[in-house]
PyMOL Python script that loads the backbone (N, CA, C, O; Angstrom):
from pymol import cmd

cmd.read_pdbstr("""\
ATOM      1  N   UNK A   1      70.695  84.200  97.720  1.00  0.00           N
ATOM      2  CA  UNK A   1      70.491  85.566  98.180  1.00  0.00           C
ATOM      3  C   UNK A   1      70.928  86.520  97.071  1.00  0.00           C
ATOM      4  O   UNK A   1      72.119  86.378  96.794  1.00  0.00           O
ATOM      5  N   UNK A   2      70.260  87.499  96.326  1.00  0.00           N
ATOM      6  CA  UNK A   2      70.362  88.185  95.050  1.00  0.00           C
ATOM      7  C   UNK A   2      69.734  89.470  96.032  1.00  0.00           C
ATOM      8  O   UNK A   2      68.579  89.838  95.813  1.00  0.00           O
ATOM      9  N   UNK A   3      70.496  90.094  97.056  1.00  0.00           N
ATOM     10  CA  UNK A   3      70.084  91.156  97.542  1.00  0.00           C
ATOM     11  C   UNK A   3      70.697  92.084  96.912  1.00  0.00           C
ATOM     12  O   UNK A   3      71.857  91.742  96.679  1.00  0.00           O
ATOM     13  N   UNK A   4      70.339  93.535  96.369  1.00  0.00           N
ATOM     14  CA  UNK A   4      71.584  94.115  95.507  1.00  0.00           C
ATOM     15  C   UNK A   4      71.758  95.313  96.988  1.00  0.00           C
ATOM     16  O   UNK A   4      71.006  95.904  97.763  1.00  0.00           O
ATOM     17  N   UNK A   5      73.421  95.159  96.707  1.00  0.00           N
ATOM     18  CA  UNK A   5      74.290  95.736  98.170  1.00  0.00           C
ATOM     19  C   UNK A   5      74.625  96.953  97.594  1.00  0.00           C
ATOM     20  O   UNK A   5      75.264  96.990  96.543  1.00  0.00           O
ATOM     21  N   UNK A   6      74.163  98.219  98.329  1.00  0.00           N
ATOM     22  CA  UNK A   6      74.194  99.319  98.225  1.00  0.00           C
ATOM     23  C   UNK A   6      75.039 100.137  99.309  1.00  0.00           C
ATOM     24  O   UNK A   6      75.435 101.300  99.224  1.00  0.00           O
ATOM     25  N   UNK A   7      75.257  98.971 100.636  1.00  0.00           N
ATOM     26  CA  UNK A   7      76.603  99.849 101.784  1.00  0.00           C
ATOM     27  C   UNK A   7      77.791  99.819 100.768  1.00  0.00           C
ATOM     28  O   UNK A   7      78.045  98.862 100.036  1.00  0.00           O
ATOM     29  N   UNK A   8      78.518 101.056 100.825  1.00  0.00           N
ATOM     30  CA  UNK A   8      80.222 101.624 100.636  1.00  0.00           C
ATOM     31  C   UNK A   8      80.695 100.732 101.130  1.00  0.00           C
ATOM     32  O   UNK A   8      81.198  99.895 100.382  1.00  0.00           O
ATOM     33  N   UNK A   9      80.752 100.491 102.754  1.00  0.00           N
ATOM     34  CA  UNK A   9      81.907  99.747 102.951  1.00  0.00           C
ATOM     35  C   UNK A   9      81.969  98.041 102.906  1.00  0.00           C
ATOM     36  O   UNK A   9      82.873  97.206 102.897  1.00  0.00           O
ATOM     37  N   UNK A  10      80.397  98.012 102.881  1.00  0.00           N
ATOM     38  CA  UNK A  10      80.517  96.335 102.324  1.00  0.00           C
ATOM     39  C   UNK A  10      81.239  95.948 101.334  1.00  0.00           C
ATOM     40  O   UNK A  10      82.206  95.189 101.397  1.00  0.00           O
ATOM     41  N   UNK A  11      80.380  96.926  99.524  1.00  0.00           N
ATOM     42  CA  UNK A  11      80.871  96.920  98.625  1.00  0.00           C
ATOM     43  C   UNK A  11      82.326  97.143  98.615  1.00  0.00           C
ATOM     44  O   UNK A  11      82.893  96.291  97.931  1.00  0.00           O
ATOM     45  N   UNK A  12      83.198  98.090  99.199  1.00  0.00           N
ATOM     46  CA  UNK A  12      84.577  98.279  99.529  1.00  0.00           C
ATOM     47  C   UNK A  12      85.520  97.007 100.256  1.00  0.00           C
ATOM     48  O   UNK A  12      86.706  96.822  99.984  1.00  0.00           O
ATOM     49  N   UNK A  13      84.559  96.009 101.438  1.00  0.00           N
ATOM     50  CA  UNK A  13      85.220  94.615 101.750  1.00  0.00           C
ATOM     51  C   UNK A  13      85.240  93.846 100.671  1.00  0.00           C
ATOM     52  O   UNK A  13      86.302  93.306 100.361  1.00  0.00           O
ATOM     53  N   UNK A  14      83.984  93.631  99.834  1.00  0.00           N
ATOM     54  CA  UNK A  14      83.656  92.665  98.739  1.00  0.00           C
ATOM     55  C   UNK A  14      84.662  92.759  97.922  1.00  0.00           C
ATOM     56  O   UNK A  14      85.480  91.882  97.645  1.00  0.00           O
ATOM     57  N   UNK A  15      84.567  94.366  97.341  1.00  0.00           N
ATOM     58  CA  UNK A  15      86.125  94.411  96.209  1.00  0.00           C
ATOM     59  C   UNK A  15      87.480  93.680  97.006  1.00  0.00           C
ATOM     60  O   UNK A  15      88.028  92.677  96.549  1.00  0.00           O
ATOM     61  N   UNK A  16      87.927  94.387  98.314  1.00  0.00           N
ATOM     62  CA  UNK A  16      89.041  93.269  98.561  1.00  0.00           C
ATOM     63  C   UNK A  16      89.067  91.875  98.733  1.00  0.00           C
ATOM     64  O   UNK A  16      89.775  91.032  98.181  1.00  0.00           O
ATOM     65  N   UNK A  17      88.396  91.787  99.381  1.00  0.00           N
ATOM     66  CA  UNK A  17      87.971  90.214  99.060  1.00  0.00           C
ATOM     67  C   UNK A  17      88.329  89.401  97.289  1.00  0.00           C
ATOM     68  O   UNK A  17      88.986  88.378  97.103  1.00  0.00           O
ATOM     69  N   UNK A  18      87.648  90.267  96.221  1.00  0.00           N
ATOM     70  CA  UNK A  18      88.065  89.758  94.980  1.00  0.00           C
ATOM     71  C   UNK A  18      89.286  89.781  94.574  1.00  0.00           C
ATOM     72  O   UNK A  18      89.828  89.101  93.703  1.00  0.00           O
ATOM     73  N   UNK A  19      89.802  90.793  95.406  1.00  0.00           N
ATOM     74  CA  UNK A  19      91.314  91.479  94.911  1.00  0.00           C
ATOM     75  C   UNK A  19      92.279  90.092  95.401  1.00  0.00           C
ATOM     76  O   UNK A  19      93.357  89.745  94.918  1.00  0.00           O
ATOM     77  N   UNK A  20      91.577  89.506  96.412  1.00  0.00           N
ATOM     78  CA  UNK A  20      92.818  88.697  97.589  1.00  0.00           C
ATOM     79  C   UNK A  20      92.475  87.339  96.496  1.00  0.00           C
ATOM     80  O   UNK A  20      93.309  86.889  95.710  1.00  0.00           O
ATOM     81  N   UNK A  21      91.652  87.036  96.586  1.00  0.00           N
ATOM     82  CA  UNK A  21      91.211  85.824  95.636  1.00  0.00           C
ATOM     83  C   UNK A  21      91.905  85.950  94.220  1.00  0.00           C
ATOM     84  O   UNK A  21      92.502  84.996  93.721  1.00  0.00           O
ATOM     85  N   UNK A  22      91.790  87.193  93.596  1.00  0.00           N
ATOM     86  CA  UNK A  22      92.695  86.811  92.054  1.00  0.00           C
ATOM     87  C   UNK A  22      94.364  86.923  92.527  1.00  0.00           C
ATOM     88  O   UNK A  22      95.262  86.540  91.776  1.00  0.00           O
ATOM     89  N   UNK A  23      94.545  87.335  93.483  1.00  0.00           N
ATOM     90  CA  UNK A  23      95.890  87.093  94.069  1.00  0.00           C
ATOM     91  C   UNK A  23      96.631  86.284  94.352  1.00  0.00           C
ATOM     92  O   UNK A  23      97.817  86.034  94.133  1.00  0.00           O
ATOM     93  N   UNK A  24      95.411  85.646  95.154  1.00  0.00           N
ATOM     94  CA  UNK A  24      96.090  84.090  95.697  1.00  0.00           C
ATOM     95  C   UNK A  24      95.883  82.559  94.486  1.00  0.00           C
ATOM     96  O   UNK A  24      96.294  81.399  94.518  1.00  0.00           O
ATOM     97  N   UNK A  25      94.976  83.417  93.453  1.00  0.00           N
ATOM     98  CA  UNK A  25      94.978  82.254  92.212  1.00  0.00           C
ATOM     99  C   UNK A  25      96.280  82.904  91.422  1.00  0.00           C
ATOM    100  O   UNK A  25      96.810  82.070  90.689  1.00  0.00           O
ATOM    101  N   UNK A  26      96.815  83.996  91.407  1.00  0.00           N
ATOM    102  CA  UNK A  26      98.106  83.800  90.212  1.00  0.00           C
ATOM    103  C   UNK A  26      99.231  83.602  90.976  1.00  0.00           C
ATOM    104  O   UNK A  26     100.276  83.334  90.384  1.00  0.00           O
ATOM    105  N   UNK A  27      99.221  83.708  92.580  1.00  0.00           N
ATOM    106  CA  UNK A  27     100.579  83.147  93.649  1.00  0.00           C
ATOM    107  C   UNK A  27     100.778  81.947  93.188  1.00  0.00           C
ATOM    108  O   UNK A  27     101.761  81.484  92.610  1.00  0.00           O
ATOM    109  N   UNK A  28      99.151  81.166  93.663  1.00  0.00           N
ATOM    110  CA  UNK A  28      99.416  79.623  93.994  1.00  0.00           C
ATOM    111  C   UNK A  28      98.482  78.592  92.500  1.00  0.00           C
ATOM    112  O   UNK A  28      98.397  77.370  92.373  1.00  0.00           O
ATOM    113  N   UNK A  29      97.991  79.576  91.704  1.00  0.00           N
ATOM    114  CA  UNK A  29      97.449  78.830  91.004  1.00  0.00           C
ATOM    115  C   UNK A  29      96.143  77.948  91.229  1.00  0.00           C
ATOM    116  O   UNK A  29      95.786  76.991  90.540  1.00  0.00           O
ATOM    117  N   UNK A  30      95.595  78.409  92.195  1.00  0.00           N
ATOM    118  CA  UNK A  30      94.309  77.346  92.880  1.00  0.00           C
ATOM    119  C   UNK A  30      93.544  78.809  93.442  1.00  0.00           C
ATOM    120  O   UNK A  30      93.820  80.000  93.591  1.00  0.00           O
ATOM    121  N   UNK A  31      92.559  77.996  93.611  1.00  0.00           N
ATOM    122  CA  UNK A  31      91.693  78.940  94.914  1.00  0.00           C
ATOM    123  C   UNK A  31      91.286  78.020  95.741  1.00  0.00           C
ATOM    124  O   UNK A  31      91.709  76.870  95.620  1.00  0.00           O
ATOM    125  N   UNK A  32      90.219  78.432  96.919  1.00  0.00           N
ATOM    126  CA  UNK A  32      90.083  77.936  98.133  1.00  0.00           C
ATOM    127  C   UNK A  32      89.217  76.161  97.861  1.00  0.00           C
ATOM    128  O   UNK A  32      89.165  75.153  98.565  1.00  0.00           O
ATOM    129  N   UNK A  33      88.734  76.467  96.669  1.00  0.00           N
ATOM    130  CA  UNK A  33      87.954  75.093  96.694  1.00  0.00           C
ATOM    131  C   UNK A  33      88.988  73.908  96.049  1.00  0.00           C
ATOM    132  O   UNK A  33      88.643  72.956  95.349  1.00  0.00           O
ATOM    133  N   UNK A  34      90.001  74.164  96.379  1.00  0.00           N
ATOM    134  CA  UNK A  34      91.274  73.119  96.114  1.00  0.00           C
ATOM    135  C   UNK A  34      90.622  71.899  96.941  1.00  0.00           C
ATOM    136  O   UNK A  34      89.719  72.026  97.769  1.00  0.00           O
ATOM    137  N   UNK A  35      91.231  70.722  96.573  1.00  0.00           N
ATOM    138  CA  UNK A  35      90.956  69.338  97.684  1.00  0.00           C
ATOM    139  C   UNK A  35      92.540  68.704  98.230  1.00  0.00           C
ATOM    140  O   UNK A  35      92.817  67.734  98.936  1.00  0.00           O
ATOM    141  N   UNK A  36      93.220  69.532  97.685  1.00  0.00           N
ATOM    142  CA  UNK A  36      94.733  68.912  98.303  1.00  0.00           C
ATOM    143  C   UNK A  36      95.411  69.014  99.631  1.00  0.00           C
ATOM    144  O   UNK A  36      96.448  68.508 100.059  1.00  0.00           O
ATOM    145  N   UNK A  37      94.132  70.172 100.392  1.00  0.00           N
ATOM    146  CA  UNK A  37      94.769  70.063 101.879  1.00  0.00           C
ATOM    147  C   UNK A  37      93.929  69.265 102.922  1.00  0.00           C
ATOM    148  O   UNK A  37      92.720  69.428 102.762  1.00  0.00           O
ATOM    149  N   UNK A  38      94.166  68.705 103.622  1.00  0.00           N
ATOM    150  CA  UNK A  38      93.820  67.806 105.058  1.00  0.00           C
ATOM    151  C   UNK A  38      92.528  69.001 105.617  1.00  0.00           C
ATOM    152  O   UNK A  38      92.472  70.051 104.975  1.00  0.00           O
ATOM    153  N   UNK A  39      91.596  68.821 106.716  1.00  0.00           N
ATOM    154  CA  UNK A  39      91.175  69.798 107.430  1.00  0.00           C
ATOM    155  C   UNK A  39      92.263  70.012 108.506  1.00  0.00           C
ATOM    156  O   UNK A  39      91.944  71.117 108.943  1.00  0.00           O
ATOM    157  N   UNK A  40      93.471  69.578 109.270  1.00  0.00           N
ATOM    158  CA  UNK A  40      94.383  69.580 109.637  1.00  0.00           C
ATOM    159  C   UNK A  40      95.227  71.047 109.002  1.00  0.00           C
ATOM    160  O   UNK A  40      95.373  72.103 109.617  1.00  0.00           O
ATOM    161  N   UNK A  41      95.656  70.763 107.753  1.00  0.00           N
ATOM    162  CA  UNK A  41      95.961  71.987 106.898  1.00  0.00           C
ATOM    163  C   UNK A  41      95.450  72.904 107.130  1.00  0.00           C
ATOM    164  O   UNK A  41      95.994  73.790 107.791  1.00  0.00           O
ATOM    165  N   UNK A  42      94.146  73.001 106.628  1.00  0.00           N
ATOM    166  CA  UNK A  42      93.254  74.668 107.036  1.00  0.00           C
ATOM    167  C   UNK A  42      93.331  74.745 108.335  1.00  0.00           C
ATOM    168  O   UNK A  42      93.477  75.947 108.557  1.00  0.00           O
ATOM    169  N   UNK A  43      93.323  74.228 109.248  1.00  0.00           N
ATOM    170  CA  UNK A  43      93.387  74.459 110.381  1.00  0.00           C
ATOM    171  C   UNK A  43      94.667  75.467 110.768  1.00  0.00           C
ATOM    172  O   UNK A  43      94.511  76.579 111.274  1.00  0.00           O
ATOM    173  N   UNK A  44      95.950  74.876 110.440  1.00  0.00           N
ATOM    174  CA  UNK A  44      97.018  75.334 110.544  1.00  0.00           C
ATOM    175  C   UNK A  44      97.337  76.500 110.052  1.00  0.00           C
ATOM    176  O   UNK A  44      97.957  77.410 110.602  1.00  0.00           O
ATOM    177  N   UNK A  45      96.666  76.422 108.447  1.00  0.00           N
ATOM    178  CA  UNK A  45      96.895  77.713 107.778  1.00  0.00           C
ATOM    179  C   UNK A  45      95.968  79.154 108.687  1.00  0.00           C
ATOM    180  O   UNK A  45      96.350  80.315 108.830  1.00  0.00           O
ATOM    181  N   UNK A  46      94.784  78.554 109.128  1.00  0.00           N
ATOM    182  CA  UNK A  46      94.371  79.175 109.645  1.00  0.00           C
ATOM    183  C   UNK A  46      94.753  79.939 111.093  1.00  0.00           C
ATOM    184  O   UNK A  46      94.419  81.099 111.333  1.00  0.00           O
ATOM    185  N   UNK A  47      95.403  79.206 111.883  1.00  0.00           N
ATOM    186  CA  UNK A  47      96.022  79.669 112.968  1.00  0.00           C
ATOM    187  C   UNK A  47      97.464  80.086 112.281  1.00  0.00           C
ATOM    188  O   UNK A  47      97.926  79.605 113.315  1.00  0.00           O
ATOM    189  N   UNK A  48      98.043  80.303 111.907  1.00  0.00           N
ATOM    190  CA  UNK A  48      98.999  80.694 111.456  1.00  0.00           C
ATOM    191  C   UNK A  48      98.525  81.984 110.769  1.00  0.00           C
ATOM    192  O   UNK A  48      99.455  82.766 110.967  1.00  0.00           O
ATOM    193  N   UNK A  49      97.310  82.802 109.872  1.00  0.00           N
ATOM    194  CA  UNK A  49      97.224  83.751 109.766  1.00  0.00           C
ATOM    195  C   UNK A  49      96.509  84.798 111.294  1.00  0.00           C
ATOM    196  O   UNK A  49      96.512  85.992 111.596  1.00  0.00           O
ATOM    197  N   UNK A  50      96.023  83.645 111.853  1.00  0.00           N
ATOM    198  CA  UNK A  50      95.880  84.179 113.191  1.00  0.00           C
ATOM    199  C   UNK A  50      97.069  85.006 113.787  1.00  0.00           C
ATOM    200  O   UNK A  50      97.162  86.202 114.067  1.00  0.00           O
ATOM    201  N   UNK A  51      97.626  84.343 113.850  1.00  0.00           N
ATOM    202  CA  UNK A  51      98.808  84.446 114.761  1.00  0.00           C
ATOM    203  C   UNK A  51      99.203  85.752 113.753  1.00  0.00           C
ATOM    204  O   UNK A  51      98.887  86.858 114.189  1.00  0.00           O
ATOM    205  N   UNK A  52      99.971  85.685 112.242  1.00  0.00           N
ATOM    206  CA  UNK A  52     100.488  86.782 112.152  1.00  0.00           C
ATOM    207  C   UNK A  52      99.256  88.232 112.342  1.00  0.00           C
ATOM    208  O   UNK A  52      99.627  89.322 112.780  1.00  0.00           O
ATOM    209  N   UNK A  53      97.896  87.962 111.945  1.00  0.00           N
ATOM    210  CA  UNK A  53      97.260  88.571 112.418  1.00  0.00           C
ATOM    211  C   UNK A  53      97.441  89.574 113.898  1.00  0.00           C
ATOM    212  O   UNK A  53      97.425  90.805 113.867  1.00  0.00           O
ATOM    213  N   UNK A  54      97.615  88.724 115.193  1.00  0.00           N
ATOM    214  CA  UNK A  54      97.847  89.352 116.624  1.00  0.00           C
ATOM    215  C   UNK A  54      99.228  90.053 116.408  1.00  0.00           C
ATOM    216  O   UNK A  54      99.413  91.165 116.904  1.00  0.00           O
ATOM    217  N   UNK A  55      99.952  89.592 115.867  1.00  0.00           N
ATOM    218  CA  UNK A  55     101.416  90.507 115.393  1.00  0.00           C
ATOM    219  C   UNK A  55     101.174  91.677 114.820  1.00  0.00           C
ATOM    220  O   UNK A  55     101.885  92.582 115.257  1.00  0.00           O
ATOM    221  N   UNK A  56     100.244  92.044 113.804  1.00  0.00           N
ATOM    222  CA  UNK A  56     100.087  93.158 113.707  1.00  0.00           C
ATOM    223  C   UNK A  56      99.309  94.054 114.397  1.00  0.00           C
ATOM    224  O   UNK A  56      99.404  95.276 114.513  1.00  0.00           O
ATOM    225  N   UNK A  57      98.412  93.147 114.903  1.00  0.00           N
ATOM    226  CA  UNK A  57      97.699  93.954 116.115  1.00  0.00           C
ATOM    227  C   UNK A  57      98.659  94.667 117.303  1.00  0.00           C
ATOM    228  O   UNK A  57      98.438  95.788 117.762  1.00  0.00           O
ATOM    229  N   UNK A  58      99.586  93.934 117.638  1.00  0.00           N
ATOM    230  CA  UNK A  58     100.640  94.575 118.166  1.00  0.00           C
ATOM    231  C   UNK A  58     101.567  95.263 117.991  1.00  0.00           C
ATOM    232  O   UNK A  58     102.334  95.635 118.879  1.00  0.00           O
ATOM    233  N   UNK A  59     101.640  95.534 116.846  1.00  0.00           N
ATOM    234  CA  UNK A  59     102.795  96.545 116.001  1.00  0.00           C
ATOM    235  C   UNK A  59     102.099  98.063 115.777  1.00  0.00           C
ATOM    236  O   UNK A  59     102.674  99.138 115.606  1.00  0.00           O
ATOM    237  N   UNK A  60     100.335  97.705 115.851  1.00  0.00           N
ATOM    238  CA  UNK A  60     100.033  98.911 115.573  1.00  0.00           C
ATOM    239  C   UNK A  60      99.562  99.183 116.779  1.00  0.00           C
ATOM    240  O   UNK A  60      99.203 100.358 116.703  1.00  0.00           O
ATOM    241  N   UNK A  61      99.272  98.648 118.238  1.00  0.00           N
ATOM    242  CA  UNK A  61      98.803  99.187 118.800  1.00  0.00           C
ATOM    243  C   UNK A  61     100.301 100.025 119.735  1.00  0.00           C
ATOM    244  O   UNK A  61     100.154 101.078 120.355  1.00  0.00           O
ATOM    245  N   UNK A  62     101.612  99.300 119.640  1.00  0.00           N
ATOM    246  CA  UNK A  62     102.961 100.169 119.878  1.00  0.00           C
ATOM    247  C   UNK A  62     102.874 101.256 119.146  1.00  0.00           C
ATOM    248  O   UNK A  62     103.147 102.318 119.704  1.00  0.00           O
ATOM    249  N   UNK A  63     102.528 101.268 117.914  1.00  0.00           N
ATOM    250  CA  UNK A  63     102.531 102.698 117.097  1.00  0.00           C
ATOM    251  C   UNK A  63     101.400 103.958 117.530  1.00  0.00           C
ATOM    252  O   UNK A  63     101.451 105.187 117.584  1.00  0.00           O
ATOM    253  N   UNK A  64     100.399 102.937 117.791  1.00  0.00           N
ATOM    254  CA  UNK A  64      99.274 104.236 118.676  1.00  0.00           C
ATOM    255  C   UNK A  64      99.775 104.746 119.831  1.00  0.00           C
ATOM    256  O   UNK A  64      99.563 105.922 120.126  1.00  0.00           O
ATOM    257  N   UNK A  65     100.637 103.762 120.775  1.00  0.00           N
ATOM    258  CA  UNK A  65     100.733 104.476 122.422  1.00  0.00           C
ATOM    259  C   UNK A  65     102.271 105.336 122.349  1.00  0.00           C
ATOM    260  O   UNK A  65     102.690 106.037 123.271  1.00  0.00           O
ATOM    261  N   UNK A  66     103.068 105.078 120.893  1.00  0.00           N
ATOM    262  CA  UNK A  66     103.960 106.383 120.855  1.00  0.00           C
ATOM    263  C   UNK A  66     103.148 107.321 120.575  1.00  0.00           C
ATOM    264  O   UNK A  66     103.014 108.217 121.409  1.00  0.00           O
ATOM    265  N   UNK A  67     102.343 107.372 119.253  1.00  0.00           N
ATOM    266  CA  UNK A  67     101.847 108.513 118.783  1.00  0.00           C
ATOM    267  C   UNK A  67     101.006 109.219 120.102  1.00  0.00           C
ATOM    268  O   UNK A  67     100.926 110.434 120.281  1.00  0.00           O
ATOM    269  N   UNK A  68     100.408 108.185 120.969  1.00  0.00           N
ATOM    270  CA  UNK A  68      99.513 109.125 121.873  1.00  0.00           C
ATOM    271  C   UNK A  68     100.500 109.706 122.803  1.00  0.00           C
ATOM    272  O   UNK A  68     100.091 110.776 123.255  1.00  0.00           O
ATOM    273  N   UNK A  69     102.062 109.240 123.390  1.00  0.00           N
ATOM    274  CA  UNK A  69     102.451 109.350 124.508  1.00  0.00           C
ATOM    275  C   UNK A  69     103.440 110.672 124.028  1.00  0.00           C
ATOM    276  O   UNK A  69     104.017 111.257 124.944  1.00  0.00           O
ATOM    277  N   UNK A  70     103.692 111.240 122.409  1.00  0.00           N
ATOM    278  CA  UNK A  70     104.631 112.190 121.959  1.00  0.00           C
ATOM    279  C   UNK A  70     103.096 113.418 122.388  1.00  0.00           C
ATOM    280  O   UNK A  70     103.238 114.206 123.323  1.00  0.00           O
ATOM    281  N   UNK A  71     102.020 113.396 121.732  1.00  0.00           N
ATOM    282  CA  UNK A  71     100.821 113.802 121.491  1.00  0.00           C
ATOM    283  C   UNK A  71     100.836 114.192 123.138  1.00  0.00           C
ATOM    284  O   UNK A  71     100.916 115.365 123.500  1.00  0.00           O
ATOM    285  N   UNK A  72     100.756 113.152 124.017  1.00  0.00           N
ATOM    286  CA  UNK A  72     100.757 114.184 125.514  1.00  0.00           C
ATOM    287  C   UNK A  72     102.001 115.024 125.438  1.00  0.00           C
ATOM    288  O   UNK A  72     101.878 116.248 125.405  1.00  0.00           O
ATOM    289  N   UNK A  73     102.974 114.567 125.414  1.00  0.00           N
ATOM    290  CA  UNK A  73     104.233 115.674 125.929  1.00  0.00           C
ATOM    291  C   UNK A  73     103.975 116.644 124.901  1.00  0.00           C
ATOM    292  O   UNK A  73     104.337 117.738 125.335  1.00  0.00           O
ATOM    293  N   UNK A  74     103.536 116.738 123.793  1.00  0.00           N
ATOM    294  CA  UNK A  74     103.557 117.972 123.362  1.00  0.00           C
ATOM    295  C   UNK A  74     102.583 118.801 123.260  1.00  0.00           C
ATOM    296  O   UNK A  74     102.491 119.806 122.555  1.00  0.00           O
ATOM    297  N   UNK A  75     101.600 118.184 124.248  1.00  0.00           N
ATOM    298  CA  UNK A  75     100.348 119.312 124.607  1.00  0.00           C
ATOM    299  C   UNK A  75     101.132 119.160 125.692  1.00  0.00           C
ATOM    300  O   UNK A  75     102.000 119.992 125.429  1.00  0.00           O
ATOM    301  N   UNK A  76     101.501 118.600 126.917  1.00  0.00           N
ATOM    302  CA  UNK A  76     102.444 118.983 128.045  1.00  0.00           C
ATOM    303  C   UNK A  76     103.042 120.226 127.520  1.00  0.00           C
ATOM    304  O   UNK A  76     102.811 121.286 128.101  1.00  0.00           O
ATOM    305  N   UNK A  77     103.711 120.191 126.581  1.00  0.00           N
ATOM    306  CA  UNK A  77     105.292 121.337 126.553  1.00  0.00           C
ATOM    307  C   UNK A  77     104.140 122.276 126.049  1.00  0.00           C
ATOM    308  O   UNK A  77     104.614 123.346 126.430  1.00  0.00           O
ATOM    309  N   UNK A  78     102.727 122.668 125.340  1.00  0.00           N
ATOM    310  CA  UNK A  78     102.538 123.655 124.950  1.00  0.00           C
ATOM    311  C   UNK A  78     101.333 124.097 126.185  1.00  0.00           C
ATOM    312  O   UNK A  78     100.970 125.272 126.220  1.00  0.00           O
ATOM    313  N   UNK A  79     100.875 123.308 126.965  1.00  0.00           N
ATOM    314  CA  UNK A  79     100.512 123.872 128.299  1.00  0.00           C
ATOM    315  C   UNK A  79     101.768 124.492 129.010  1.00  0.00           C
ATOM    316  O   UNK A  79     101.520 125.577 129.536  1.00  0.00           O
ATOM    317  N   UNK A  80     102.865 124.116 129.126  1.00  0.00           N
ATOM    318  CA  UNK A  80     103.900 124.994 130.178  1.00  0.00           C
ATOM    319  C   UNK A  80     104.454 125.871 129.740  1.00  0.00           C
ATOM    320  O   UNK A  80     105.065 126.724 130.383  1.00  0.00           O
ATOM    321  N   UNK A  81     104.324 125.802 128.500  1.00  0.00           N
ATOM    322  CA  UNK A  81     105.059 127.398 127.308  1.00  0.00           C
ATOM    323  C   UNK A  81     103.943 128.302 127.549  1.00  0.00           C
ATOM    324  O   UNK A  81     104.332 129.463 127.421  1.00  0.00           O
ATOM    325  N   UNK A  82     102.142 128.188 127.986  1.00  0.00           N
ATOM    326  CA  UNK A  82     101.815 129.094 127.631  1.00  0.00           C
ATOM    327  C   UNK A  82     101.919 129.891 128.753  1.00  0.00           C
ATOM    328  O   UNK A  82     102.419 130.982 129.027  1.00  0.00           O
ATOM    329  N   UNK A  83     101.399 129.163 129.232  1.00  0.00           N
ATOM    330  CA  UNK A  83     101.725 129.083 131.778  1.00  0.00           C
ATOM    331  C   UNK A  83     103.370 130.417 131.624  1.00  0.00           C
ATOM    332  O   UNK A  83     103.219 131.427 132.312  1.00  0.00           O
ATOM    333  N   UNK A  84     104.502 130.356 130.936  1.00  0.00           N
ATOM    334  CA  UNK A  84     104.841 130.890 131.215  1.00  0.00           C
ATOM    335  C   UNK A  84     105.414 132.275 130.954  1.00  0.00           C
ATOM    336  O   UNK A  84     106.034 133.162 131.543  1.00  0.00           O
ATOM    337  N   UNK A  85     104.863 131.988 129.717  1.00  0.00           N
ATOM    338  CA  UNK A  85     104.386 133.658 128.720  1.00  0.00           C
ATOM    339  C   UNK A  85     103.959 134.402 129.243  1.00  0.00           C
ATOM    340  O   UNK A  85     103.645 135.451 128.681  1.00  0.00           O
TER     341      UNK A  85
END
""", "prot")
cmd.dss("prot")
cmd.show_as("cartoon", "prot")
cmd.util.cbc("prot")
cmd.orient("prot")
């Protein structure tokens, strides 16, 4: 496939994508087409970025329901400030 990719945000995944790959070759010295792990291994590695994956899903979705729940009280407090002007 020699389609030339003209979406922003594809081109914008693609660059990270390269970014994570020359990353994980000067961490670990390999890239993905290594033969030293089991399919057992990827498996693991794989649920294991899962997992920290749902962890951040949960860290940010606590950070959205403060930001939304300060965001009501303080349209709350500026509905009852105006109510009593």
């Amino acid at each position: 496939m020699n389609q030339e990719v003209t979406d922003k945000i594809v081109l914008s995944v693609m660059a990270k994508y390269a970014e994570r790959s020359a990353t994980g070759l000067k961490k670990y010295g390999t890239t993905l087409d290594r033969g030293d792990l089991t399919i057992f291994d990827w498996v693991n590695h794989a649920q294991e970025e899962a997992m920290d994956f749902t962890l951040y899903l949960e860290r940010i979705r606590k950070e959205i329901s403060l930001e939304k729940a300060k965001s009501y009280s303080e349209g709350y407090r500026e509905a009852i400030t105006k109510r009593t002007k």
